[in-house]
LOVEX-260243 format. One line per 2 residues: number of its first residue (from 1); their letters; for each residue z, y, x of C-alpha. Coordinates in steps of 0.1 Angstrom, whole numbers, plus 5000, padded with zeros to 4 digits. Example, Ala and Ser with C-alpha at 12.3 -4.5 7.8 and 13.67 -1.06 7.14 Angstrom:
<rs>
1> as> 5078,4955,5123  5071,4989,5137
</rs>
This chain:
<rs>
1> xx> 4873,4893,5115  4851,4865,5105
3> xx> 4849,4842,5076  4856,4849,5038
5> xx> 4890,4855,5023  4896,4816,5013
7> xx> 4881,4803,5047  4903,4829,5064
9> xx> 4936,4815,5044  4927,4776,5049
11> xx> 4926,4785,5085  4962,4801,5081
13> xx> 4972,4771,5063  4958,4747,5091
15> xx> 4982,4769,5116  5009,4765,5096
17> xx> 5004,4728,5087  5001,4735,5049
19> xx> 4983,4716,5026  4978,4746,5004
21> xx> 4995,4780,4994  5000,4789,4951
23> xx> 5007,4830,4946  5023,4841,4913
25> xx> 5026,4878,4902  5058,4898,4898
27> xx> 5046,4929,4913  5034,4946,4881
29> xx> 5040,4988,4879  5038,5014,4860
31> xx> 5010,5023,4879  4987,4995,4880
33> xx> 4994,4974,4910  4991,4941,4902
35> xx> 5003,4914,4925  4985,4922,4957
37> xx> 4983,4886,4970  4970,4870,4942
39> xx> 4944,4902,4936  4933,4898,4975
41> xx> 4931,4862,4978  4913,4855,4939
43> xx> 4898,4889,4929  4921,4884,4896
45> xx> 4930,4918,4882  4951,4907,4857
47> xx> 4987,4907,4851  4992,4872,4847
49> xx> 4981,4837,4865  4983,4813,4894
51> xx> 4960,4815,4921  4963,4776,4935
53> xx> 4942,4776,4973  4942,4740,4990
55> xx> 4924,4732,5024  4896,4718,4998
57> xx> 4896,4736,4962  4907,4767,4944
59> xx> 4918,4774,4911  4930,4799,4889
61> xx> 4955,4792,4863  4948,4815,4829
63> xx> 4963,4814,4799  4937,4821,4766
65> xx> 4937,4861,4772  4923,4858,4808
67> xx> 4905,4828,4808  4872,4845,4807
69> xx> 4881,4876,4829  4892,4849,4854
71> xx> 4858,4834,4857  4845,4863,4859
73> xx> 4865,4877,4891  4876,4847,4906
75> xx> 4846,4819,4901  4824,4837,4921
77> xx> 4846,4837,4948  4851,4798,4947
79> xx> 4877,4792,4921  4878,4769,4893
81> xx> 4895,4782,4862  4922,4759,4848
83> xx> 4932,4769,4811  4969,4773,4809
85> xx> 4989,4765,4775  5025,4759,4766
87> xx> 5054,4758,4790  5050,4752,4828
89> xx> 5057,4713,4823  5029,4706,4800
91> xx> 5004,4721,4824  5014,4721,4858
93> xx> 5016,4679,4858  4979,4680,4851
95> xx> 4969,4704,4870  4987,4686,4899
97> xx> 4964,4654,4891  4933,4675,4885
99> xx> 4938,4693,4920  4948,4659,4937
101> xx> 4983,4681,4949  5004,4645,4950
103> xx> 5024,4644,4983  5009,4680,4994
105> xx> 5032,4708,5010  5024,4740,4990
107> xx> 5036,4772,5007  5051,4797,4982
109> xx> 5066,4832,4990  5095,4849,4978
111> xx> 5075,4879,4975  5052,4862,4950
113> xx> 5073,4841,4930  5104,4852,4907
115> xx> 5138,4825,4910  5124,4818,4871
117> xx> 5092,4805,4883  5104,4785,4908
119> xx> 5128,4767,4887  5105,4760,4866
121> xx> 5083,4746,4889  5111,4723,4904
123> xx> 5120,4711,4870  5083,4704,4860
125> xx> 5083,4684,4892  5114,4664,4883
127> xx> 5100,4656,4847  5066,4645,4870
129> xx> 5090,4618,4887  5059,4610,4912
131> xx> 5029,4626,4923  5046,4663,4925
133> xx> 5040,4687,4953  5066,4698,4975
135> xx> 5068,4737,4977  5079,4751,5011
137> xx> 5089,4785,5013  5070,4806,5039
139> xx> 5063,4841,5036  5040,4868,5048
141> xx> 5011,4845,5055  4988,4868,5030
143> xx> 5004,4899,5040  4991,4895,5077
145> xx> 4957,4882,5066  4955,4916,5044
147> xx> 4959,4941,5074  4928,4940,5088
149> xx> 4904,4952,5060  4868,4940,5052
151> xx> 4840,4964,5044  4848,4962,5006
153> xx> 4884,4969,5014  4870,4997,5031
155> xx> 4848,5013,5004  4875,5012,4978
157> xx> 4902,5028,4999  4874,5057,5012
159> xx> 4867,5064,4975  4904,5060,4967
161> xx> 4914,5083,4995  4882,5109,4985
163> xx> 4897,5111,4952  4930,5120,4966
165> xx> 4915,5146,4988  4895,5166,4959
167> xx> 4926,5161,4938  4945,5178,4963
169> xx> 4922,5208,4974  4927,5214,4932
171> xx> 4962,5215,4934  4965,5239,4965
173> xx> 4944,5261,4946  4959,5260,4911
175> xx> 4998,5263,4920  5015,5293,4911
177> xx> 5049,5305,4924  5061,5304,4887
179> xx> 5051,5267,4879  5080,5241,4881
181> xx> 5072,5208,4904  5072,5187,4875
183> xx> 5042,5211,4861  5027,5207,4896
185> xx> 5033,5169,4898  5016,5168,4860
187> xx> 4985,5186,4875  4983,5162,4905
189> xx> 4978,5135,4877  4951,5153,4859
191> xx> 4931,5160,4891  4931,5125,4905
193> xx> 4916,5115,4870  4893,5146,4867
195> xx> 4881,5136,4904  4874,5097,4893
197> xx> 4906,5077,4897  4919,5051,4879
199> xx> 4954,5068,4877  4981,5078,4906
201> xx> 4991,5050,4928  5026,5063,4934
203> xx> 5050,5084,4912  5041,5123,4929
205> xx> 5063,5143,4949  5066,5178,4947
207> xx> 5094,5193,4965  5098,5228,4966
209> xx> 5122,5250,4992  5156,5232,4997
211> xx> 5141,5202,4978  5117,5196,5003
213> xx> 5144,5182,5031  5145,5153,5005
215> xx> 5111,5133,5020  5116,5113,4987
217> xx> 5123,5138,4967  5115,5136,4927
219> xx> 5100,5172,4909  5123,5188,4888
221> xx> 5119,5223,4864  5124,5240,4894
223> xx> 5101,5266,4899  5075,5264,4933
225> xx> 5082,5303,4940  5064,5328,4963
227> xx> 5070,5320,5002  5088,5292,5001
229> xx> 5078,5254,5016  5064,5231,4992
231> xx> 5058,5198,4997  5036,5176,4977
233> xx> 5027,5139,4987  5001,5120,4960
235> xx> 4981,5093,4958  4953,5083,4937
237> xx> 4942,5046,4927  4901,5032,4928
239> xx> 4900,4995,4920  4933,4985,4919
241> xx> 4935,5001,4964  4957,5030,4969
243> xx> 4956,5062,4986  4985,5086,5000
245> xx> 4985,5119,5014  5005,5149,5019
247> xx> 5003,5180,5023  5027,5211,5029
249> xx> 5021,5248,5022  5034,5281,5009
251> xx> 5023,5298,4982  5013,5334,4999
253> xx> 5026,5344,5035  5042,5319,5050
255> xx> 5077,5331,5069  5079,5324,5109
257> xx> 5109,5295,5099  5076,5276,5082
259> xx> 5052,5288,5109  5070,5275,5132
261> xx> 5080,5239,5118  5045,5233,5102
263> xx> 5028,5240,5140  5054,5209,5148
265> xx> 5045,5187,5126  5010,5194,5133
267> xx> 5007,5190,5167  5031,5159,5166
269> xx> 5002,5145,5139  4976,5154,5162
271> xx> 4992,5138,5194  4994,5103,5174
273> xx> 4957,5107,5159  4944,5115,5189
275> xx> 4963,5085,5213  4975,5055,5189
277> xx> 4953,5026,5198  4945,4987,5191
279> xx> 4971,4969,5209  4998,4994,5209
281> xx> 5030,4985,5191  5043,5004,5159
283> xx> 5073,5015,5180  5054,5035,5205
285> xx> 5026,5047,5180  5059,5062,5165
287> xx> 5066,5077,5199  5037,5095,5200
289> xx> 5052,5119,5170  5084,5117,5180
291> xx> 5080,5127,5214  5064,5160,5201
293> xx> 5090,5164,5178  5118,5160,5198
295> xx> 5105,5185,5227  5106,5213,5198
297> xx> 5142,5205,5195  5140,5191,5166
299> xx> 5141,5153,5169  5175,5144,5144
301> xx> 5151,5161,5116  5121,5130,5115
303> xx> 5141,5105,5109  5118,5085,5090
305> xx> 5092,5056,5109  5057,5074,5115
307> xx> 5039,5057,5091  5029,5026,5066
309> xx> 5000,5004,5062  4982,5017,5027
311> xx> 4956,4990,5006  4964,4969,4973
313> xx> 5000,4989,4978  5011,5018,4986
315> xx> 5031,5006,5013  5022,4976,5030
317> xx> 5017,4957,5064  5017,4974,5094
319> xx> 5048,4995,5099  5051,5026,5127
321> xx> 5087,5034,5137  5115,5032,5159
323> xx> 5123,4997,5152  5089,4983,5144
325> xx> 5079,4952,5165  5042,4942,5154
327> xx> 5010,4954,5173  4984,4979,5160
329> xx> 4949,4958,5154  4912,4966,5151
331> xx> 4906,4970,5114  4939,4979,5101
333> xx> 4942,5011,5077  4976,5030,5081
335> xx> 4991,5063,5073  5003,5089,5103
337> xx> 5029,5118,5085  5054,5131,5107
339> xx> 5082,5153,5094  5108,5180,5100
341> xx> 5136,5186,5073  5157,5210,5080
343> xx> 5190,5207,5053  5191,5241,5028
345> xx> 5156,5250,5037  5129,5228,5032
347> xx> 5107,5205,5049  5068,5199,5061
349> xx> 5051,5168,5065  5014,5164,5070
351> xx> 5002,5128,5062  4964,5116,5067
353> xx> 4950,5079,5065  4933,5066,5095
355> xx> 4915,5035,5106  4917,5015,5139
357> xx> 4884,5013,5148  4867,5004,5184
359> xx> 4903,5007,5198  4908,5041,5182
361> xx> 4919,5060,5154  4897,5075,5126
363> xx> 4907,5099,5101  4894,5086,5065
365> xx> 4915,5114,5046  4904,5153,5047
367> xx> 4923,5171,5023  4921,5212,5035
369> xx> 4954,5215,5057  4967,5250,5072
371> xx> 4958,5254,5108  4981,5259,5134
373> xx> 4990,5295,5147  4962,5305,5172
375> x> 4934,5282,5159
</rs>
C-alpha cells in the first residue's frame, strides 16, 4: 500500500473513469461514529460537510461552525476549505465554477448520501441550467480503499483495542453473581473511559445464562448469578476507530456443559488464528471455525459468519462467512469470534482482533481469556 489517501482515491477514480467522487455524512450515532468515508478520505471529524475530491483539487465544504476545524483536519491533508451558507442552491453553483466541475462525472454512494441530499443536488443542478456535474452512483469505492490500514490506522485501533482489553480484565474482576447485566454493561462504560477511551463504540452486551444463546442480545435487570455463562462483547472508541471484543466466563466453577462448549469455541478460534491467510477467501477463513465446530457436533449452533472487518466502524469491509466472496489481504484488520448457543442455556463466544500481516494473522487484542481444560 503505497501513496497517500487522496493519491490512492484519484487512482480509484482513474479505474473507474471518474472525474471525481463528493462523500456526504448520514452515519452519525449515538456513539460517535461520524461518516467513515468522509472522516477517512478528509480527516474531518465533524458531523457535518462535503468532502469534494477531483483527479486535480480537494475541498471541504463547512458551514460557519466548522470552518476552522475543517482547516485544521483537512488542509493539511490537501483540501481547500469552501465556506458553506444558505441552501444547497446558493452554494453548490459556485462551488461548481470554483472547482471547474462543468461537464465532470462525480461518483456518489448511497451509503454516503441521504435521497434529501441528492435531490437537492439534482434540483441545484437544474436551477444551474449549464455547467453542472453529472453525479453517477457507484458505491464501495472508499470502503475497499479503507481495508487495508496505514500505520496511523494502526496506532489508533492498537490503542482503541488496548483500552478495550484493560476495560475488560476490570470487568471480569468486578462482576458479581448478584449484579444485573445492565449494572455490568454500565461498568463496561465506566472502564473503557477510566482506561482512556473516548466512549464505547458499540451499545455492550451482557448476556447472562439463557440470554446468552441471543449473540445480540441487549442486558436487562437480570441478575449474572453464580455458575452460569455470561457473555459480554464491548468495544471501546480512540479517535473516532473502534474496537470489539468478547469474552465469555462464569462467575465461580464453571459446570462441565460450559467446560465443554467454551474448549469449542476455543479451539475453533485457535484453528482460524493459527491458519487464515492473505489470499484466502472469507468463506474458507469461516471454515476454519466451522470445521472445528461442526466435528464437536455442534455445527447448527454458529450460525453467525466468523467475523467482521473493525476501523472507523464497528463493522466494516471484509466479511468471514459462509457466503462471503471477497479475498483476505495483507494489511487488513478483522475480528475472529466463533460461537456455540445452545437454546435454554446459554452461549460462549471468544472474539479477538487480528491483523494480516506477512501472509499471517496477528492477534492485536489480549484481554485475559479462560484456558482450555488441560492447558
Amino acid at each position: 500500500m503505497t501513496g497517500t489517501r487522496l493519491e490512492r482515491v484519484r487512482e480509484a477514480l482513474a479505474e473507474a473513469e471518474l472525474d471525481g467522487i463528493i462523500i456526504s455524512s448520514p452515519v452519525d450515532d449515538v456513539f460517535g461514529n461520524q461518516s467513515a468515508n468522509r472522516r477517512w478520505i478528509s480527516g474531518f471529524s465533524g458531523s457535518t460537510g462535503y468532502a469534494l475530491v477531483a483527479l486535480e483539487g480537494a475541498w471541504f465544504v463547512a458551514d460557519f461552525r466548522y470552518t476552522e476545524q475543517a482547516g485544521t483536519e483537512c488542509g493539511p491533508l490537501g483540501y481547500e476549505i469552501f465556506p458553506r451558507a444558505g441552501a444547497m442552491s446558493d452554494w453548490w453553483p459556485e462551488l461548481c465554477r470554483t472547482a471547474g466541475l462543468a461537464g465532470m462525472d462525480l461518483g456518489f454512494s448511497g451509503a454516503d448520501f441521504s435521497l434529501e441530499e441528492y435531490e437537492e443536488f439534482l434540483e441545484a443542478a437544474r436551477e444551474m441550467e449549464a455547467g453542472a456535474p453529472k453525479l453517477v452512483p457507484h458505491s464501495g469505492m472508499i470502503e475497499d480503499l479503507r481495508t487495508a490500514k496505514d500505520a496511523t490506522e494502526m496506532g489508533s485501533l492498537q490503542r482503541a483495542i488496548d483500552v478495550a482489553d484493560d476495560a475488560m480484565a476490570k470487568v471480569q474482576q468486578l462482576a458479581r453473581p448478584e449484579m444485573t447485566e445492565r449494572e455490568l454493561a454500565l461498568v463496561v462504560e465506566q472502564q473503557v473511559r477510566l482506561a482512556g477511551g473516548d466512549g464505547i463504540s458499540f451499545a455492550t452486551i451482557v448476556a447472562a445464562g439463557p440470554a446468552g444463546a441471543m449473540p445480540h442480545a441487549s442486558p436487562t435487570d437480570a441478575v449474572l448469578g453464580e455458575g452460569r455463562p455470561i457473555v459480554v462483547d464491548m468495544g471501546a472508541r480512540v479517535d473516532g476507530y473502534c474496537s470489539d471484543l468478547t469474552r465469555s466466563f462464569v462467575i465461580g466453577e464453571p459446570d462441565a456443559t460450559f467446560r465443554e462448549i467454551y474448549d469449542i469455541v476455543f479451539a475453533a478460534q485457535a484453528n482460524a488464528i493459527d491458519k487464515v491467510e492473505s489470499g484466502m477467501s472469507g468463506k474458507a477463513a469461516h471454515e476454519l471455525a466451522a470445521s472445528v465446530i461442526e466435528a464437536s457436533g455442534y455445527g447448527e449452533q454458529f450460525g453467525h459468519g466468523l467475523g467482521h472487518g473493525v476501523g472507523l466502524q464497528v463493522h466494516e469491509h471484509p466479511y468471514l462467512g459462509r457466503t462471503a466472496e471477497g479475498t483476505l489481504e495483507e494489511g487488513m484488520v478483522f475480528t475472529i469470534e466463533p460461537g456455540i448457543y445452545l437454546p435454554g442455556w446459554g452461549g460462549v463466544r471468544i472474539e479477538d482482533v487480528v491483523v494480516l500481516e506477512n501472509g499471517r494473522a496477528r492477534v492485536l487484542s489480549h484481554a485475559p481469556k479462560m484456558m482450555p481444560a488441560g492447558v
